[in-house]
Kinemage of the C-alpha trace (Angstrom):
@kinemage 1
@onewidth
@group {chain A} dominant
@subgroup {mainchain}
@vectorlist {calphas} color= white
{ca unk a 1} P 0.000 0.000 0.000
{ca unk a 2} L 1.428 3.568 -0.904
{ca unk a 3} L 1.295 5.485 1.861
{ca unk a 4} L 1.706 9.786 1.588
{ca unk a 5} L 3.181 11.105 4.543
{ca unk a 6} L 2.164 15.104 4.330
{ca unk a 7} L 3.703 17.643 6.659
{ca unk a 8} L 5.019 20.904 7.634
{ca unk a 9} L 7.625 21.206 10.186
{ca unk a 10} L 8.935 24.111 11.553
{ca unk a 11} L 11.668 23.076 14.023
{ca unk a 12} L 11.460 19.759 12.876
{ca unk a 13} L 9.668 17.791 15.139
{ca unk a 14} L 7.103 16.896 13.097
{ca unk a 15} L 9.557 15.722 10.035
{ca unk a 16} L 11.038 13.426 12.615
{ca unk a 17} L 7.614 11.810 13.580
{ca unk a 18} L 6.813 11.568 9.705
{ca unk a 19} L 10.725 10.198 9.205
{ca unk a 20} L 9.559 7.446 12.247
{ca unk a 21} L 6.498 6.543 10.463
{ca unk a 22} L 7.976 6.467 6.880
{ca unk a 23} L 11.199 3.715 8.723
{ca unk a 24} L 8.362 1.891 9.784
{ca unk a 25} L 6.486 1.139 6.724
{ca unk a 26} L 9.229 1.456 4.386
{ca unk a 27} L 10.967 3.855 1.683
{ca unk a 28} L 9.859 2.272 -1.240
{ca unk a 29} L 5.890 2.151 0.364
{ca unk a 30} L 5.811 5.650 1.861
{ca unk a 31} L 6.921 9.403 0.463
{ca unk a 32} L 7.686 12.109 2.566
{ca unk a 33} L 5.823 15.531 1.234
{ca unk a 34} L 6.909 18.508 2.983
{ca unk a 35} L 4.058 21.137 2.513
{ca unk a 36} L 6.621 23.781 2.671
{ca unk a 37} L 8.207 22.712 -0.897
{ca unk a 38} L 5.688 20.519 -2.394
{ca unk a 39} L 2.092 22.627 -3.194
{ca unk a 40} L 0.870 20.749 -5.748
{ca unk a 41} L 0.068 16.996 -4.283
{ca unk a 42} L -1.095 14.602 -6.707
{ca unk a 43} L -3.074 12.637 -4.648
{ca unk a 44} L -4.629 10.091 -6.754
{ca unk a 45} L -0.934 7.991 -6.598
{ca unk a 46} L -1.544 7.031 -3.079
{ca unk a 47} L -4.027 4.107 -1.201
{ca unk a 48} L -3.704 5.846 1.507
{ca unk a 49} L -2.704 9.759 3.337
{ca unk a 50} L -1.048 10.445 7.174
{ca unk a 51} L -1.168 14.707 7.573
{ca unk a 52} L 0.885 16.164 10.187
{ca unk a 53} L 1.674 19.557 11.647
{ca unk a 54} L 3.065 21.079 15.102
{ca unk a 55} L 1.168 24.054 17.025
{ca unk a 56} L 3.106 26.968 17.354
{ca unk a 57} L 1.223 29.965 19.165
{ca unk a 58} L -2.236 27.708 19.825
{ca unk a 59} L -2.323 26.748 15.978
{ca unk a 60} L -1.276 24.400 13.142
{ca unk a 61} L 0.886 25.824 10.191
{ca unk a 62} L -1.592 27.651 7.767
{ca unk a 63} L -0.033 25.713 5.087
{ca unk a 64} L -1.616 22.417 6.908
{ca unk a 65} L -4.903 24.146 7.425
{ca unk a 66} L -5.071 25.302 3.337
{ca unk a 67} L -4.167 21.813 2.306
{ca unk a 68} L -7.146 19.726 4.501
{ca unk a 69} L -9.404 22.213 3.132
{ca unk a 70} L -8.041 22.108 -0.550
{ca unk a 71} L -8.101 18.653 -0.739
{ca unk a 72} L -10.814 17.808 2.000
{ca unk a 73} L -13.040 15.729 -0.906
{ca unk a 74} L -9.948 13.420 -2.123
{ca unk a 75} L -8.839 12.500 1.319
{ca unk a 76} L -12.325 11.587 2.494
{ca unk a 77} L -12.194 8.947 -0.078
{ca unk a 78} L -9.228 7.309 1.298
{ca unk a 79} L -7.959 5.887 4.528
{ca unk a 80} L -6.559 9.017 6.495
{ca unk a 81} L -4.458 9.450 9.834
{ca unk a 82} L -3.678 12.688 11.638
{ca unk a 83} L -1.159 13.428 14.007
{ca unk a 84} L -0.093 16.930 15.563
{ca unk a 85} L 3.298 17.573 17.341
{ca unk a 86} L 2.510 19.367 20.753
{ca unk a 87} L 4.096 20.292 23.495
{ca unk a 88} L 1.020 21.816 25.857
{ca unk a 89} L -0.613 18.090 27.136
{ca unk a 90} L -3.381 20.280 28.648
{ca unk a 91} L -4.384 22.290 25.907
{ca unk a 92} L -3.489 19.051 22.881
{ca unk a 93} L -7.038 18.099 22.292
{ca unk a 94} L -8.293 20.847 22.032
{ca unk a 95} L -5.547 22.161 19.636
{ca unk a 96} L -5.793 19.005 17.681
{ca unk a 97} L -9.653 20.054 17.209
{ca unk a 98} L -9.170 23.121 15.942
{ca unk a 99} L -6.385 21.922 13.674
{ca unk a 100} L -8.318 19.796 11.629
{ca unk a 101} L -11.512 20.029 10.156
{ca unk a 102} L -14.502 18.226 11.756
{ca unk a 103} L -14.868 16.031 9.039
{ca unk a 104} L -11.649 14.913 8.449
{ca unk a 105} L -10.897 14.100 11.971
{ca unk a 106} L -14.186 11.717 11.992
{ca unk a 107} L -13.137 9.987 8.769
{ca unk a 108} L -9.832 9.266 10.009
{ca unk a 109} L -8.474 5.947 10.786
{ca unk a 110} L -6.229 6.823 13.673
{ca unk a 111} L -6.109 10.791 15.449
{ca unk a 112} L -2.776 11.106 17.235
{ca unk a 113} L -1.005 13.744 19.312
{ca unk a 114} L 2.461 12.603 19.285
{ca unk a 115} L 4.137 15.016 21.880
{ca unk a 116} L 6.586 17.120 20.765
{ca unk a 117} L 9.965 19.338 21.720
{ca unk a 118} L 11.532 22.531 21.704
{ca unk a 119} L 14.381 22.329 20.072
{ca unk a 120} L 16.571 25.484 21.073
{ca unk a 121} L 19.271 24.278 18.284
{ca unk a 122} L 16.445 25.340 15.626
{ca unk a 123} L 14.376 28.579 17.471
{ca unk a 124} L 15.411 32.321 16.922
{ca unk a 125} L 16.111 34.289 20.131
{ca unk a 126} L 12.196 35.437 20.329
{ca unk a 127} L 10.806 32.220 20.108
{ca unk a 128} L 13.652 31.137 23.024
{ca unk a 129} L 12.662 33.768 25.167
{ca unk a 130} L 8.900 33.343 24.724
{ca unk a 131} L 9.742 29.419 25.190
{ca unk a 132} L 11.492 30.073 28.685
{ca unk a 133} L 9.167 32.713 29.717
{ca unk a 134} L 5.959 30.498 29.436
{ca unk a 135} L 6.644 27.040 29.816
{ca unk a 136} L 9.981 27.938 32.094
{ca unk a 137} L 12.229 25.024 30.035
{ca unk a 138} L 15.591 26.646 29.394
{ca unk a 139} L 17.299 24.280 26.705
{ca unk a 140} L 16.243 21.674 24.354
{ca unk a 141} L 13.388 18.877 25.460
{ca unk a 142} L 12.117 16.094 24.056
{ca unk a 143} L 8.732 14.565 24.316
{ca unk a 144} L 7.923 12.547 21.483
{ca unk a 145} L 5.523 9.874 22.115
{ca unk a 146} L 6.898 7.624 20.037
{ca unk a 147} L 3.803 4.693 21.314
{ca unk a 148} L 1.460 7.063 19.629
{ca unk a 149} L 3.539 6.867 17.029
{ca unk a 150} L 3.262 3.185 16.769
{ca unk a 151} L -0.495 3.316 17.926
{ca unk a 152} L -0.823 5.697 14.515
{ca unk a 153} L 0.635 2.535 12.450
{ca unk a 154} L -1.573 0.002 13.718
{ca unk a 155} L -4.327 1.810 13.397
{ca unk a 156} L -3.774 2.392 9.883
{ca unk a 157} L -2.714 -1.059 8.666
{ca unk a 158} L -6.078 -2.046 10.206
């Protein structure tokens, strides 16, 4: 089964998580499309479509948001996961609703929020100092949940 993996990343978490899933099922049955180079996604060439995005400032990269709505018809007719990369456990589900539509999220096969990290290597000195100030972490953390990660993959090969 040819499986699109479709992301945006800003500091990388989320390519990581979409790297994980893509190890797991295999390069030659899984492509990695970055939404920030690759606008034009010929969908038809896949059985199957995993989106996934990171909050930054309470919400998912626009360019996430225009593609579930640009393409909301095509990828109700296939077998769909979601994930999100985010770091706020309290506010995730709620931040995963607003991220995607309604009607994608009930289609989907498997809706995961896969943790997430600051990565200080990758963030300007704004987004460091508005990093520290609110969540009071000083340096880089990890919190990938890589058993949602796995729970994602079952899910789909159901």
């Amino acid at each position: 089964m040819k499986t699109a993996v479709i992301y945006r990343s800003h500091h990388g978490t989320t390519e990581k998580v979409a790297g994980m899933i893509q190890q797991a099922l295999g390069i030659e049955n899984c492509v990695l499309l970055n939404l920030k180079t690759n606008t034009n996604i010929d969908l038809d060439t896949f059985d199957r479509v995993i989106i996934g995005g990171s909050i930054h400032a309470g919400n998912i990269q626009n360019k996430v948001k225009e593609f579930c709505n640009k393409y909301q018809d095509l990828l109700l007719e296939k077998p769909l996961g979601l994930f999100l990369s985010c770091m706020d456990e309290q506010q995730a589900q709620d931040q995963f609703n607003r991220a995607y539509p309604e009607l994608l999220r009930n289609h989907a096969k498997s809706c995961k929020i896969t943790g997430g990290e600051f990565n200080f290597d990758r963030m300007n000195f704004f987004e460091k100092l508005i990093v520290r100030k609110v969540s009071g972490v000083e340096g880089t953390v990890s919190k990938i949940d890589r058993e949602k990660v796995q729970e994602l993959l079952r899910e789909m090969a159901a």
